[in-house]
C-alpha positions as CSV (number, residue, x, y, z in Angstrom):
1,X,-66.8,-49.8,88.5
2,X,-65.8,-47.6,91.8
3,X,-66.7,-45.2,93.7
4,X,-63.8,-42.9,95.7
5,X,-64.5,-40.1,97.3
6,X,-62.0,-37.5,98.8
7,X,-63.4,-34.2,101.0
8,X,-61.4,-31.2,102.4
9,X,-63.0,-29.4,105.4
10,X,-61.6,-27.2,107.5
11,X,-61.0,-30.2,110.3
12,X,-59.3,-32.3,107.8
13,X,-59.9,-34.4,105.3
14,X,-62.3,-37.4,104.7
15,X,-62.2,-40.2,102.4
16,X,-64.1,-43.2,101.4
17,X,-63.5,-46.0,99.0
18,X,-66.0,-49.0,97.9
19,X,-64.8,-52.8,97.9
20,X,-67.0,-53.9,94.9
21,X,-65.4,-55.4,91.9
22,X,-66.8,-56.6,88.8
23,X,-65.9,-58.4,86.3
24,X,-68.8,-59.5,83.6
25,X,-71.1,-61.1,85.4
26,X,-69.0,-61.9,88.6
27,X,-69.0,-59.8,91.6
28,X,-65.9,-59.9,94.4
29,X,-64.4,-57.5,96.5
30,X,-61.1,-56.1,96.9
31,X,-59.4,-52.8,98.6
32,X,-58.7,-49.6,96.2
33,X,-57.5,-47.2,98.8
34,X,-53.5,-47.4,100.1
35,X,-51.5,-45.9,102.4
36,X,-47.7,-45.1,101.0
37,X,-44.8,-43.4,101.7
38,X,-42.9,-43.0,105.3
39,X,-44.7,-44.6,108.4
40,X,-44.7,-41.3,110.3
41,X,-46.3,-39.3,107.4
42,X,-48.0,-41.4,104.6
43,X,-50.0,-40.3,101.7
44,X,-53.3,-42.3,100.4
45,X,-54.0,-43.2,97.4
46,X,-57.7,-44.6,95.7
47,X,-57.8,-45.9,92.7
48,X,-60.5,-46.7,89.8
49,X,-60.2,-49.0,86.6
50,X,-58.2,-51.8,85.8
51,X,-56.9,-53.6,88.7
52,X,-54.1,-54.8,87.0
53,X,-52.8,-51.0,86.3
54,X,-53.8,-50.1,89.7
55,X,-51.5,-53.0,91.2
56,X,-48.7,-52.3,88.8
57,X,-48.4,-48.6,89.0
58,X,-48.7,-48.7,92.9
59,X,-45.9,-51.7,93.1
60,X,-43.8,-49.2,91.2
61,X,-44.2,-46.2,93.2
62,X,-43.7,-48.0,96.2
63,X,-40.0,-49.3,94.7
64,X,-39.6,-45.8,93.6
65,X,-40.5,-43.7,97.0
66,X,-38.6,-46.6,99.1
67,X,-35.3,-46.0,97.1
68,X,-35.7,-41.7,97.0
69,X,-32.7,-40.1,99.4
70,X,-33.7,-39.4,103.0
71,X,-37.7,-39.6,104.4
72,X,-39.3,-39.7,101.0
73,X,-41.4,-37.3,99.5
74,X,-41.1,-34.1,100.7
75,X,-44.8,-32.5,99.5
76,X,-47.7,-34.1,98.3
77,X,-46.6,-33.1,95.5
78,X,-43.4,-34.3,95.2
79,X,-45.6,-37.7,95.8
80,X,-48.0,-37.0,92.8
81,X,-45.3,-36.6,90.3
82,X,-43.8,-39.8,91.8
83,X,-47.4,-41.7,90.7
84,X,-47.6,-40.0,87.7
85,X,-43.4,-41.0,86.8
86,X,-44.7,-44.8,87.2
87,X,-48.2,-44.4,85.8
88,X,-46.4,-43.1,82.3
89,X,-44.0,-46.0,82.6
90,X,-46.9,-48.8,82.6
91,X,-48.9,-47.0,80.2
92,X,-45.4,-47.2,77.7
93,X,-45.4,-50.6,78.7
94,X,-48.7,-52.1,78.7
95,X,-50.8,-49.4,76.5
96,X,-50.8,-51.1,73.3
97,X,-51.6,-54.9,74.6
98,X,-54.5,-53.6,76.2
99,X,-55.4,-51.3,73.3
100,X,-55.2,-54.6,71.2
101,X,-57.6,-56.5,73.3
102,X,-60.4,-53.9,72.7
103,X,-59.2,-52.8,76.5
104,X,-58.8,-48.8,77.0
105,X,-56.0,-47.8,79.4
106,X,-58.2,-46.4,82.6
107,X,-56.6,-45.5,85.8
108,X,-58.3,-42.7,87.7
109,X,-56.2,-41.8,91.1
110,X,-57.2,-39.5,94.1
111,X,-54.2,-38.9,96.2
112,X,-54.2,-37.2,99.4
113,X,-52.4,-36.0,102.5
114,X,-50.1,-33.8,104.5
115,X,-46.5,-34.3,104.5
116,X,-43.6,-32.9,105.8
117,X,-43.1,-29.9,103.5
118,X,-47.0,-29.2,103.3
119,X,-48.4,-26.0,104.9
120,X,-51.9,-28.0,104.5
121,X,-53.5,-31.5,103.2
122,X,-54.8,-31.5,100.3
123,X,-56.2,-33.7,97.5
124,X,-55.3,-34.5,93.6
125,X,-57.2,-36.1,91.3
126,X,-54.6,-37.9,88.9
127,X,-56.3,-38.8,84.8
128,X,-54.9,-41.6,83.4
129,X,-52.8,-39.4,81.3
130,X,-50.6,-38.6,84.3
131,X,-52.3,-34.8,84.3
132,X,-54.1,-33.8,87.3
133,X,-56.1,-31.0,89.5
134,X,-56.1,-30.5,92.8
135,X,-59.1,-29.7,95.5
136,X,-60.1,-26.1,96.2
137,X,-62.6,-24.5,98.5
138,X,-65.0,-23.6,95.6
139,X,-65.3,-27.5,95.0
140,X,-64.1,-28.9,98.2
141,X,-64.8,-32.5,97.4
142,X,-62.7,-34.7,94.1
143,X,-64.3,-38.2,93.2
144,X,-63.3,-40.8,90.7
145,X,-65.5,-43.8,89.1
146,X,-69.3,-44.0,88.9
147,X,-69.4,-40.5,90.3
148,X,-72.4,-38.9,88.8
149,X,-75.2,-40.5,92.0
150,X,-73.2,-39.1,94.5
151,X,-72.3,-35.9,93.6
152,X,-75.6,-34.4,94.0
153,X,-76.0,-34.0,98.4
154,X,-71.9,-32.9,98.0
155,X,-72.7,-29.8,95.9
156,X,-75.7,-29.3,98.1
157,X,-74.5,-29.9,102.0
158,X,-70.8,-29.9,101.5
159,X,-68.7,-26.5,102.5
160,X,-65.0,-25.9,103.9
161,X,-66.8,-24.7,107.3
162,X,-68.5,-28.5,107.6
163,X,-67.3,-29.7,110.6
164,X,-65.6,-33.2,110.0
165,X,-68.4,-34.8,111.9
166,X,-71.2,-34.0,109.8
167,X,-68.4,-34.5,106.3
168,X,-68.5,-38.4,107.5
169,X,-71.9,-38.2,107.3
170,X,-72.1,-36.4,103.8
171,X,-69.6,-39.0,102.8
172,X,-71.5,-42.1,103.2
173,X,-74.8,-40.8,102.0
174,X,-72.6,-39.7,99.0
175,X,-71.8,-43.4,98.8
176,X,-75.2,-44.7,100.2
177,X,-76.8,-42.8,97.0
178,X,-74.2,-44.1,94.4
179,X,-75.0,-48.1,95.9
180,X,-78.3,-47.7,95.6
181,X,-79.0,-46.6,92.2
182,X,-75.6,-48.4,90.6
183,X,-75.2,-52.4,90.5
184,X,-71.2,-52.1,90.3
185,X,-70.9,-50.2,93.2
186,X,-71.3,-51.4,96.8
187,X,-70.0,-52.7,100.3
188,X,-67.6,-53.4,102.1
189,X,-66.3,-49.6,102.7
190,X,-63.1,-48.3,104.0
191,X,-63.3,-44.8,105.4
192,X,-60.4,-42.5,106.6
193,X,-60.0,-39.5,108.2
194,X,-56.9,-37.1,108.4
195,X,-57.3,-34.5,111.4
196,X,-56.7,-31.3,110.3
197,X,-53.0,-30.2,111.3
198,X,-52.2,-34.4,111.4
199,X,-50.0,-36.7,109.6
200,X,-51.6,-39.7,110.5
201,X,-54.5,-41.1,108.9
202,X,-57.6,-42.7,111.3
203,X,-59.2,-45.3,108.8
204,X,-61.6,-48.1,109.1
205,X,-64.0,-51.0,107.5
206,X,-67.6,-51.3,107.2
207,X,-69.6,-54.3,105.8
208,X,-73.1,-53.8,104.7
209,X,-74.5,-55.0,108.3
210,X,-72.4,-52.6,110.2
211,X,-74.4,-49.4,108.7
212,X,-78.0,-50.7,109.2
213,X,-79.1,-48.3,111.6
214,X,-77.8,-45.1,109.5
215,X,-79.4,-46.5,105.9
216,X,-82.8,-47.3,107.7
217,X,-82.7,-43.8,109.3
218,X,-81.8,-41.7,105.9
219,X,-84.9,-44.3,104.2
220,X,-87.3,-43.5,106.3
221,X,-86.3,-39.7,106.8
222,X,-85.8,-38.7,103.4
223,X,-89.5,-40.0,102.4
224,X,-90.7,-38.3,105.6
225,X,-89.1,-35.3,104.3
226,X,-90.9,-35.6,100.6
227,X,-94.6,-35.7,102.4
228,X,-93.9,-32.7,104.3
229,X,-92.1,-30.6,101.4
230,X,-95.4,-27.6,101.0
231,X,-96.9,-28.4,97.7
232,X,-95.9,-26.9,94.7
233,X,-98.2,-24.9,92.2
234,X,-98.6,-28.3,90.8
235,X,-100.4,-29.5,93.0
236,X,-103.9,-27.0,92.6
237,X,-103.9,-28.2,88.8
238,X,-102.7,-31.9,89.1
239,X,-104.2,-33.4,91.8
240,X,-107.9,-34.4,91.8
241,X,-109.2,-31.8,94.6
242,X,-107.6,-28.7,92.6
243,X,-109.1,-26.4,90.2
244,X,-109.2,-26.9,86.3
245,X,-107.7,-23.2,84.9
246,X,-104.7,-25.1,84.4
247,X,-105.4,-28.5,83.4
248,X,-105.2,-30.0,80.1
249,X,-106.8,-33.2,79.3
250,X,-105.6,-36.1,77.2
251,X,-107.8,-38.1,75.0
252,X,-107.2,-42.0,75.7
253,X,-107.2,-42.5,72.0
């Protein structure tokens, strides 16, 4: 499994992409987030499923954007429907072997940038049927694999107005959450970072070592935070100094 993560704020965008990769019982590690497209302006794309899909459709788009007339896409856009031209082909292609092997065709893209023709960056979320949706301020965060651990501090903390700063920060306890409570997701990291108003992306690698200061401080601060939280009505039924108006007891029986 995977967990990608893509973030639009007002300063830019934010993404981050685990390294874990499993396959049965084995455990390795491998990049899922790519930069493509033209040096001066390149578009990234994270991937989750198959590898073998991942590889293939990505070897194709980079054959088809390095032969398109003049600097390459034009839009993000115009760089989606490129992915989704060479996604369809592999699915044609390798759809029924897979199928036949009990294996389901499962490639989840996020896909994100500025380029030339762009007013904005933006973000789409690709389904493996070549359909997609794209970021919005309403939801200003996409995410694609074991998604469901993360998404919880995002719908809380997360709005356009969150400066990119504290985003990064959102981001890797988004990730944080989804390592600790899922075996197939994990370190190494790669986190990038496209300034608002930029066409370059800022990215960079983290091993589990590298963040031990922030997952001590969010352990020790989150359960700091739980013993101070005022006590809910609860408490005067439940615990064993309260009153009894409420309290039901249970035979052992």
């Amino acid at each position: 499994m995977t967990y990608c993560l893509a973030m639009k704020v007002e300063d830019g965008l934010v993404c981050v992409a685990d390294g874990r990769i499993t396959s049965g019982r084995q455990l390795s590690n491998a990049r899922k987030v790519s930069l493509h497209g033209p040096d001066a302006q390149p578009f990234c794309v994270m991937t989750s499923g198959l590898r073998s899909l991942r590889d293939k459709t990505l070897a194709y788009l980079d054959r088809e954007t390095g032969t398109q007339t003049g600097d390459g896409p034009q839009s993000l856009l115009d760089a989606v429907d490129a992915y989704t031209k060479c996604l369809r082909r592999v699915a044609k292609e390798d759809r029924s072997a897979l199928e036949a092997s009990d294996l389901p065709f499962d490639l989840h893209a996020l896909i994100a940038g500025r380029l030339a023709g762009d007013q904005t960056a933006t973000v789409f979320l690709v389904y493996p049927e070549g359909n997609w949706i794209e970021i919005d301020e309403r939801t200003p965060h996409l995410s694609i694999g074991n998604t469901a651990y993360g998404k919880p501090i995002l719908d809380r903390a997360l709005k356009p107005e969150t400066s990119i700063r504290t985003a990064l920060k959102l981001a890797y306890l988004s990730f944080d959450s989804c390592r600790t409570s899922s075996a197939d997701v994990g370190f190494p990291i790669d986190m990038l970072v496209l300034p608002g108003g930029g066409q370059q992306w800022r990215q960079v690698h983290f091993e589990y070592d590298d963040l031990l200061q922030q997952r001590v401080w969010w352990n020790e601060h989150i359960t700091k935070l739980a013993d101070e939280m005022p006590d809910g009505p609860w408490a005067e039924s439940l615990l064993p100094h309260g009153g009894s108006d409420r309290l039901t007891l249970v035979a052992d029986d």
